[in-house]
N, C-alpha and C positions, 0 to 999 in steps of 0.2 A: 426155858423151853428146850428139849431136847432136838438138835436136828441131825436128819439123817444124809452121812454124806457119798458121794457116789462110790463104789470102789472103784481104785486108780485104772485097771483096765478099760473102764467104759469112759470114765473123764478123757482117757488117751486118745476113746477112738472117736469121741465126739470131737477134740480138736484136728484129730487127722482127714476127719471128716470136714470143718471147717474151713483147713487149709485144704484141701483140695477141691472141696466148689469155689474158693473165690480164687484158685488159682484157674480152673475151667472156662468159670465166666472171664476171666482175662482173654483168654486162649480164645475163645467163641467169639468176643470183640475182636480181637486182628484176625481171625479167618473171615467175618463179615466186612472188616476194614480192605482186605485185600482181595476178596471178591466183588468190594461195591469200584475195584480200580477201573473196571473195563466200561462201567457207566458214568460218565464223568459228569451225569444228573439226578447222580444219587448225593445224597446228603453228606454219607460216609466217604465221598470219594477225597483222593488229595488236592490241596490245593495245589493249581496247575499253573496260576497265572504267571509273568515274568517277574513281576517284586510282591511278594508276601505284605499282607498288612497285619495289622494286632488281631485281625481275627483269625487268620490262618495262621498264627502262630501260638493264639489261646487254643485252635485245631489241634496243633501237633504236639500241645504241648501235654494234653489229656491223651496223644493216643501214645506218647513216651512214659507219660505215668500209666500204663493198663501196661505198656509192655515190660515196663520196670516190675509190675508186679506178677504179669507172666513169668518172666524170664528169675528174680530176684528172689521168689517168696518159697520155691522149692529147697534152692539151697541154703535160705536159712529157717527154716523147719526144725533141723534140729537143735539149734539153738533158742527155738519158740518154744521148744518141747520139754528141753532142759528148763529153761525156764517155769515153764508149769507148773512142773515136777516139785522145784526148787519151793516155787513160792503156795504151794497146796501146805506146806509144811507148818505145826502150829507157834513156830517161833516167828516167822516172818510173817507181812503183808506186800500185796502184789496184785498185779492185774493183769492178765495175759493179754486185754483185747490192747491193750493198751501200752504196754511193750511191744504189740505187734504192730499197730498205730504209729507209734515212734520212728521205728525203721521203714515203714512206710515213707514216714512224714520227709527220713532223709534222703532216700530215692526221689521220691518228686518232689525235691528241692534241686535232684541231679537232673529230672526231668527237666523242669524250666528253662535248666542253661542248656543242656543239649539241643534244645527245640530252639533257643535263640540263636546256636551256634548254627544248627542247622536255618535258619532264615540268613542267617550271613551268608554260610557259602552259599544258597539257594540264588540271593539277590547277584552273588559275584560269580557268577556261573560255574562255579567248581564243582556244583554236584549237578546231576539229574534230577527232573520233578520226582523221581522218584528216589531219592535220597541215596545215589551210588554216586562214587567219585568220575568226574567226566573228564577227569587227566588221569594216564598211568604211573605216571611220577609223582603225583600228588597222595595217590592209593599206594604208590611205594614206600611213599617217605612215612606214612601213616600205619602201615603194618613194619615198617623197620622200626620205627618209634615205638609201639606198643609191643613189639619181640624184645626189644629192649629191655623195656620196662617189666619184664618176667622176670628179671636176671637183677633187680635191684635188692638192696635192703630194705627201701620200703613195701614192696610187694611182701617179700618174705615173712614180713612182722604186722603186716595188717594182715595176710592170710593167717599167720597163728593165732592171730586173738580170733579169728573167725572160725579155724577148727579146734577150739577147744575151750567149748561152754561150759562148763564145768570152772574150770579156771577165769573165765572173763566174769561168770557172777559171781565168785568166791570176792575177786579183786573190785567188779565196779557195782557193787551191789547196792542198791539206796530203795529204803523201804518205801510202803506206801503208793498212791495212784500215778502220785506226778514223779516219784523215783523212775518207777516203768519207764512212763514216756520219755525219761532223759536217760535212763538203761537203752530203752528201744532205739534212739536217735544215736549213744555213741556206738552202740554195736553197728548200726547204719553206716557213721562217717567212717571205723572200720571195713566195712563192706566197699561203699565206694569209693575208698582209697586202693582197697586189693584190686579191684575190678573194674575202672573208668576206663583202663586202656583198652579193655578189650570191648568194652560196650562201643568209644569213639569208632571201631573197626568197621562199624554198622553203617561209618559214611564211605567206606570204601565198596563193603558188599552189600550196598541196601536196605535202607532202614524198614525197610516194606516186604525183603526176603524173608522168608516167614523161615525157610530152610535155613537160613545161615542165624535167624534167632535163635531156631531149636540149638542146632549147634553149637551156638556160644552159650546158651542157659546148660549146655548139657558138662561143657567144660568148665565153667565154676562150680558146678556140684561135684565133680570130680577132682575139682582142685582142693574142694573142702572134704570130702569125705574118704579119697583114698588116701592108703598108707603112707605110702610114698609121693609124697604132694610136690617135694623140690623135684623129683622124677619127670614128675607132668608137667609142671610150671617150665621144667627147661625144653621140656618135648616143644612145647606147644611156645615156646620164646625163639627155639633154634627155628622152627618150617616156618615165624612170622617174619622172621630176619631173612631166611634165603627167601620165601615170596615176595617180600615187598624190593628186595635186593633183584631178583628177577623181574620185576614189574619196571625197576627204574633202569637195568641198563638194559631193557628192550628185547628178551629172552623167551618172558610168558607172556 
């Protein structure tokens, strides 16, 4: 039986279309999440109480996987897209939703610990109910640590396999459904390797700051997609190093 298949312009715009309403409905989830902050008898609201139990940790642990895929699913697009691309082709087999499943799958698996990390310092009063650091030396030492970590060789070498898809499916490419998902999952532990330091920053300025999420979702797209990516990587390592270095000896 003969079938008819899309031309690749419209398959493209269907997936761009794809990725950006479940990136929206992310987005539309933390603007109702931080709207429901000022009623603290809305369902949506944080938990507030002094020690977190398993459910206010199964809470935060669903609103880190929505912002994992807010913040996470922009900049890796074009590696969804490459992919597509790659495996529409008649010599291979693939599955997009499912390569894109995968990388999900490894974000909220970063989700879980964040949300537990966050119940620790929550119970040990280090952060705010509202998920910002409640010592200026502890928010120092956590953006001098993550300025840091801009300036490594691991940063360096998980951001390369992240700007250049092309190369990472040449090299980790495995056919078929369950190929994808374990495609999608080490593109992932590359991801959150390049990028955990800067996501932890969200316990210094607010895990609930919607402005300092954009901000950070807006510097990993940038770290993947311009030219000059050691450029940004060190911009954005050097002003983490002298903020948190002014936050500890009491300046800012």
């Amino acid at each position: 039986m003969l079938t008819v298949q899309r031309p690749r312009y419209a398959d493209r715009a269907i997936l761009v279309l794809v990725l950006a309403g479940v990136i929206s409905v992310a987005w539309l989830y933390l603007f109702a999440l931080a709207a429901a902050m000022g009623d603290m008898a809305s369902r949506l609201a944080m938990p507030m109480s002094a020690q977190w139990s398993t459910r206010d940790w199964l809470f935060m642990t669903t609103m880190w996987v929505v912002m994992m895929v807010g913040m996470m699913l922009p900049s890796a697009s074009p590696m969804i897209a490459a992919y597509h691309q790659f495996a529409r082709g008649e010599t291979v087999a693939g599955s997009t939703p499912l390569f894109t499943a995968g990388y999900l799958v490894t974000w909220s698996a970063f989700a879980m610990v964040a949300a537990a990390l966050q119940w620790a310092l929550h119970n040990a009063a280090l952060i705010t109910p509202m998920g910002a650091s409640a010592s200026p030396a502890v928010g120092g030492v956590l953006l001098v640590a993550a300025g840091a970590f801009q300036f490594t060789s691991l940063k360096t070498g998980s951001l390369g396999q992240c700007r250049t898809p092309m190369g990472f499916l040449m090299t980790e490419w495995r056919d078929g459904r369950k190929g994808a998902l374990v495609m999608g999952m080490r593109h992932g532990v590359y991801c959150v390797t390049c990028c955990w330091a800067l996501m932890v920053l969200l316990f210094v300025l607010g895990v609930m700051n919607l402005a300092w999420v954009a901000v950070l979702a807006v510097v990993v797209v940038v770290e993947k997609i311009t030219p000059r990516a050691d450029l940004v990587t060190s911009l954005v390592g050097g002003l983490l190093i002298l903020w948190g270095g002014g936050l500890i000896v009491g300046v800012l």
